[in-house]
C-alpha positions as CSV (number, residue, x, y, z in Angstrom):
1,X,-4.5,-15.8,19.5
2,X,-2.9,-13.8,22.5
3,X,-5.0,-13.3,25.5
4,X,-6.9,-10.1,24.7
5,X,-5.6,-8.8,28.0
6,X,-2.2,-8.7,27.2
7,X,-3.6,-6.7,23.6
8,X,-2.7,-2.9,23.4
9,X,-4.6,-0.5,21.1
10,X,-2.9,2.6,19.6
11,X,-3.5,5.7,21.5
12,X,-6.3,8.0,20.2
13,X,-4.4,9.8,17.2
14,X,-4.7,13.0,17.0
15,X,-7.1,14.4,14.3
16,X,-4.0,16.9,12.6
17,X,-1.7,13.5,11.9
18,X,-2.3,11.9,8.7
19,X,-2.9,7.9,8.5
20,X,0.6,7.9,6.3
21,X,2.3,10.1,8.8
22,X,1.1,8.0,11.3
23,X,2.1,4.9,9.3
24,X,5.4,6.6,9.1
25,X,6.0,6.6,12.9
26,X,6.5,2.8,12.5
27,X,9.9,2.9,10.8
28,X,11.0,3.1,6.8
29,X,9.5,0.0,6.4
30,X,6.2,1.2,6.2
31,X,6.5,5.2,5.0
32,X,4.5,6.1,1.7
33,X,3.7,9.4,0.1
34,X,0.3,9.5,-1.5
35,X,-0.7,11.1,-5.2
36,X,-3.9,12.4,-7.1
37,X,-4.3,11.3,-10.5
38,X,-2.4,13.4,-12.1
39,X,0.4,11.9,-14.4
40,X,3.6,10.6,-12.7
41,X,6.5,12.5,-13.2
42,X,10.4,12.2,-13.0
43,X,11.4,10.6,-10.3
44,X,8.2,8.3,-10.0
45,X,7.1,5.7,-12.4
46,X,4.0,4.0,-12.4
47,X,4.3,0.3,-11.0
48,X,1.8,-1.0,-14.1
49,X,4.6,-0.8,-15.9
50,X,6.1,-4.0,-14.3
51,X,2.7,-6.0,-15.5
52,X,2.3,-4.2,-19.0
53,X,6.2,-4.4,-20.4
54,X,7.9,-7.6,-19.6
55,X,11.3,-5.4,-20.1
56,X,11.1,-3.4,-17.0
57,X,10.2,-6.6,-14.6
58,X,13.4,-7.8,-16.4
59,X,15.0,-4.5,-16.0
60,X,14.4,-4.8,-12.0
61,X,15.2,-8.5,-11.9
62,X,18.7,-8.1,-13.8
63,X,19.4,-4.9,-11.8
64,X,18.8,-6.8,-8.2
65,X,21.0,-9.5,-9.5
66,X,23.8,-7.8,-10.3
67,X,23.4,-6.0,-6.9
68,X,23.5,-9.5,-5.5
69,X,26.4,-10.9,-7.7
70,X,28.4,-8.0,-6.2
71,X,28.0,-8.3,-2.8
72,X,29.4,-11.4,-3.2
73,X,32.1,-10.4,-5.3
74,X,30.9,-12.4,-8.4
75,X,30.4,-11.8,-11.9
76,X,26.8,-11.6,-12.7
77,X,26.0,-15.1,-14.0
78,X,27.2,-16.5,-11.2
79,X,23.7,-15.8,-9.4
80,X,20.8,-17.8,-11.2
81,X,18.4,-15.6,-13.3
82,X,15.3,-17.6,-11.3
83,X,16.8,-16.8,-7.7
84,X,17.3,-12.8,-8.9
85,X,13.5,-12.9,-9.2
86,X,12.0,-14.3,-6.0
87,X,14.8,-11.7,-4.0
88,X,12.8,-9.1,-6.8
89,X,9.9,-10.6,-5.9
90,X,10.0,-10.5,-2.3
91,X,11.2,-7.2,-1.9
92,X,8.2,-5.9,-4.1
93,X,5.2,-7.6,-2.2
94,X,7.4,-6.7,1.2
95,X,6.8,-3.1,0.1
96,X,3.6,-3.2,-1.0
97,X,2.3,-4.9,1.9
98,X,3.8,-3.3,4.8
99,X,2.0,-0.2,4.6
100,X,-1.5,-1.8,3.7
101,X,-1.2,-4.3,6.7
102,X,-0.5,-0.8,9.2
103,X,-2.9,0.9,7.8
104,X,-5.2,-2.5,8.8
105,X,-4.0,-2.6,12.2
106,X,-3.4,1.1,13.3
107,X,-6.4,2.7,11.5
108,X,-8.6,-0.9,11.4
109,X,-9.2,0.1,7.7
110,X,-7.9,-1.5,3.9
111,X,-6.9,0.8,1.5
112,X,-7.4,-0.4,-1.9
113,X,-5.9,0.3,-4.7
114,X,-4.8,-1.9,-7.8
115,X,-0.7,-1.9,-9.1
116,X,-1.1,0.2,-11.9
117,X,-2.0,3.2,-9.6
118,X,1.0,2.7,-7.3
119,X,3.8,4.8,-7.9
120,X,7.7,3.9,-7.0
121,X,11.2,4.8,-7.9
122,X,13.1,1.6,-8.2
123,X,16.4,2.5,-6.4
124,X,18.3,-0.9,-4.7
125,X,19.8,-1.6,-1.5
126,X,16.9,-0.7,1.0
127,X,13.1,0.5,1.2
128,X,12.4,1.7,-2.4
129,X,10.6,5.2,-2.4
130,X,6.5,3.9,-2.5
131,X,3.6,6.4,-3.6
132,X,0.0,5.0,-3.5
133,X,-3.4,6.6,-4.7
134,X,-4.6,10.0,-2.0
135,X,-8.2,8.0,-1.2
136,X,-9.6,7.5,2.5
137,X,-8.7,4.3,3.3
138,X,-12.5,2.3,3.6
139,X,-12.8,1.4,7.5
140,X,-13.6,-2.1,8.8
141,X,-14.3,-2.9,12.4
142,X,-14.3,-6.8,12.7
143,X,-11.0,-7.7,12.3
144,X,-12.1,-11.0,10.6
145,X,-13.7,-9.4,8.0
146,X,-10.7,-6.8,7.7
147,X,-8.5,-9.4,6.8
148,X,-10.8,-11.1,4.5
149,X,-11.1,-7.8,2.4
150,X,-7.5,-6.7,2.8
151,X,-7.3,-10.6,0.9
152,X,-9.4,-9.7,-1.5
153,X,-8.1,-6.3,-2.2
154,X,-4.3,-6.5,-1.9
155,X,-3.4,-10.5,-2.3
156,X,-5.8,-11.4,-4.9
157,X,-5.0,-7.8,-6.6
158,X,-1.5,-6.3,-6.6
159,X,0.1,-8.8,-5.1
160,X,-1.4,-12.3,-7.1
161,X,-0.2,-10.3,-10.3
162,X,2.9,-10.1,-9.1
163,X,3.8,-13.7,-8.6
164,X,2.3,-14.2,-11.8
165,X,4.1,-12.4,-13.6
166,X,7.4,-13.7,-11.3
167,X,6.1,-16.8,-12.5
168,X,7.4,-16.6,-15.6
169,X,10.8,-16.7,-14.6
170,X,10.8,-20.5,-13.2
171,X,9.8,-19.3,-9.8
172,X,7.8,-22.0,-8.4
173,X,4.2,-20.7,-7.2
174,X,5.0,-22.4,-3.5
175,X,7.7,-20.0,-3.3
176,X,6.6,-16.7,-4.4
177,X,3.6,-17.0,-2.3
178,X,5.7,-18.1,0.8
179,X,7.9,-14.9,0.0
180,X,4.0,-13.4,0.8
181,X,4.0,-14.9,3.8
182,X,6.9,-13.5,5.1
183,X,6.4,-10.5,4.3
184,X,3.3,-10.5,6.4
185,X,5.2,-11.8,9.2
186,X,8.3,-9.2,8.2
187,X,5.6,-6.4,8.7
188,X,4.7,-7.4,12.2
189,X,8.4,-8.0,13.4
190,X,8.8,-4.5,12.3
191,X,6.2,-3.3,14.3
192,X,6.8,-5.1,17.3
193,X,10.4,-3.8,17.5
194,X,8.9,0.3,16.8
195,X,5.3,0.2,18.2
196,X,5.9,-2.9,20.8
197,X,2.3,-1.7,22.4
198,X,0.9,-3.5,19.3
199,X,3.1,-6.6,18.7
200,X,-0.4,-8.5,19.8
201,X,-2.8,-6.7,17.9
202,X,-0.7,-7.5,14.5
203,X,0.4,-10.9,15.6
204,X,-3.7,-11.3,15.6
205,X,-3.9,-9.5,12.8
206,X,-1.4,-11.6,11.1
207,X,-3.1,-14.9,11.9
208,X,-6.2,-14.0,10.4
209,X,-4.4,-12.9,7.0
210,X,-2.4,-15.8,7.1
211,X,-5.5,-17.4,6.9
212,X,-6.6,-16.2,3.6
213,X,-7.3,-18.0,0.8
214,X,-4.0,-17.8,-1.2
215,X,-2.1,-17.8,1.9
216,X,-3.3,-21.1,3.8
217,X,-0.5,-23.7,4.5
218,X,2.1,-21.4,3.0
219,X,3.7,-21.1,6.8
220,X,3.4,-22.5,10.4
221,X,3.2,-21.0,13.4
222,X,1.9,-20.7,17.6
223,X,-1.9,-20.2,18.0
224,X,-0.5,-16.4,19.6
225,X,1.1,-15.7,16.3
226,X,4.7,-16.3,17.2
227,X,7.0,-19.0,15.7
228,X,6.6,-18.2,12.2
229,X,8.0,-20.7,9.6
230,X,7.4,-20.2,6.0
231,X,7.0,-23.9,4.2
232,X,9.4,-22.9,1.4
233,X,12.6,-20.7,0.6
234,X,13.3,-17.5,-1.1
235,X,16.3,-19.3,-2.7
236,X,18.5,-16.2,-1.0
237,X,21.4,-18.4,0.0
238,X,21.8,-19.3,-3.5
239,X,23.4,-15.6,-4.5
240,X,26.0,-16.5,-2.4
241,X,29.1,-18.0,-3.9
242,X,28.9,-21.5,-3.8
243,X,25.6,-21.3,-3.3
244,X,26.5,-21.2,0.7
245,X,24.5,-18.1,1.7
246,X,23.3,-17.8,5.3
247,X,19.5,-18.6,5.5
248,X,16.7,-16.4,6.6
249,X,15.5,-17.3,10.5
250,X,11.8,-18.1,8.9
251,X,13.3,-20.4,6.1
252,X,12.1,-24.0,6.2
253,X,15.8,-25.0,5.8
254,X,16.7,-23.6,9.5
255,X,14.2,-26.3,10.6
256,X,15.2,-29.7,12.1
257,X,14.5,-32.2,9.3
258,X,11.8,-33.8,10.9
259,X,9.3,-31.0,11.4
260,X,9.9,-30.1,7.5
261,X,6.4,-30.4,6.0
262,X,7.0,-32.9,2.8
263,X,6.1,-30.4,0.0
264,X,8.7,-27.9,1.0
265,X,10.2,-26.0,-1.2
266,X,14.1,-26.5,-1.3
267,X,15.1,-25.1,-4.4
């Protein structure tokens, strides 16, 4: 944990700013629009629909893969079906959670909501367009227990159907949750370069989510939060051709060999 003197809250926020808008001062990375329940129409489709119809997860998956194949000027087999869905996967939970984990830290609140009331438009090549349900997001003032109900609400909801249904396509568990935990720890580098007032508060934050349940042992890092090393790969560098892509800096491959914990995930 960071000494809590060097911690910086937000300033009061004024009462005419929405928590979205105020989410949305953080950078792309975070922004979401918010819906009733009213059907969703053309652009938006409901993100159910990657649980309920295998065909449009392996709509998503074959259409990141090809997106892949050609930035590396490659025909499309030459990227593996399994490494097409943790990049899928990852960029999915990165979206979903970045906006829940501000909303945690800014507002000290968890707004719940399950995947099949999310909305999206699944473009490629950046921060897919995210809706999620118009409800007041339910406030939480220990920080402990915040992260404990953003665990059971997000991680053990949206987000553990996801890798489930990743799973299928021989994406080892170890890896689709360690895509999780970077995208926890991608969501507080984000803030830290936009909002650098509250790189402690979400580095604490972080900690205690990291700490959850289906997160434990997926990463290592400082007691303060910095340092971050997930204990498997996203399998990224395989896209490339040869199979010689650059590695992300939290990959367990960047690591010296000896500090490489002996489970990890190499692909």
């Amino acid at each position: 944990m960071t000494d809590p003197a060097s911690r910086r809250t937000a300033a009061r926020p004024d009462p005419g700013v929405t928590i979205p808008q105020r989410i949305a001062a953080l950078g792309p990375f975070f922004v979401f629009e918010t819906h009733g329940p009213a059907a969703a129409a053309v652009p938006w489709r409901g993100m159910g629909e990657l649980l309920d119809d295998p065909a449009v997860l392996g709509e998503r998956i074959g259409a990141v893969r090809g997106y892949l194949a050609a930035g590396g000027g490659q025909g499309v087999e030459a990227v593996e079906l399994r490494v097409a869905a943790s990049v899928t996967h990852l960029g999915l939970v990165s979206r979903l959670i970045s906006p829940s984990f501000a909303v945690a830290v800014l507002a000290g609140a968890v707004l719940p909501y399950g995947l099949r009331e999310a909305r999206w438009q699944p473009t490629l090549g950046g921060m897919f367009p995210l809706s999620l349900p118009d409800r007041v997001p339910v406030p939480v003032a220990d920080p402990v227990e915040r992260a404990a109900r953003l665990g059971s609400e997000l991680f053990d909801g949206p987000v553990r159907e996801l890798v489930a249904a990743v799973g299928g396509y021989s994406v080892a568990p170890q890896i689709l949750w360690g895509n999780v935990a970077s995208a926890v720890n991608g969501a507080v580098s984000a803030i830290a370069r936009t909002a650098p007032e509250l790189t402690g508060q979400a580095r604490d934050f972080a900690t205690m989510v990291l700490d959850q349940p289906h997160l434990r042992g997926t990463c290592t890092m400082a007691a303060d939060g910095t340092g971050f090393r997930r204990r498997s790969c996203c399998l990224i560098y395989r896209a490339a051709p040869g199979r010689a892509g650059g590695l992300c800096g939290d990959c367990v491959l960047t690591a010296p060999v000896r500090t490489r914990p002996p489970d990890a995930v190499r692909g």
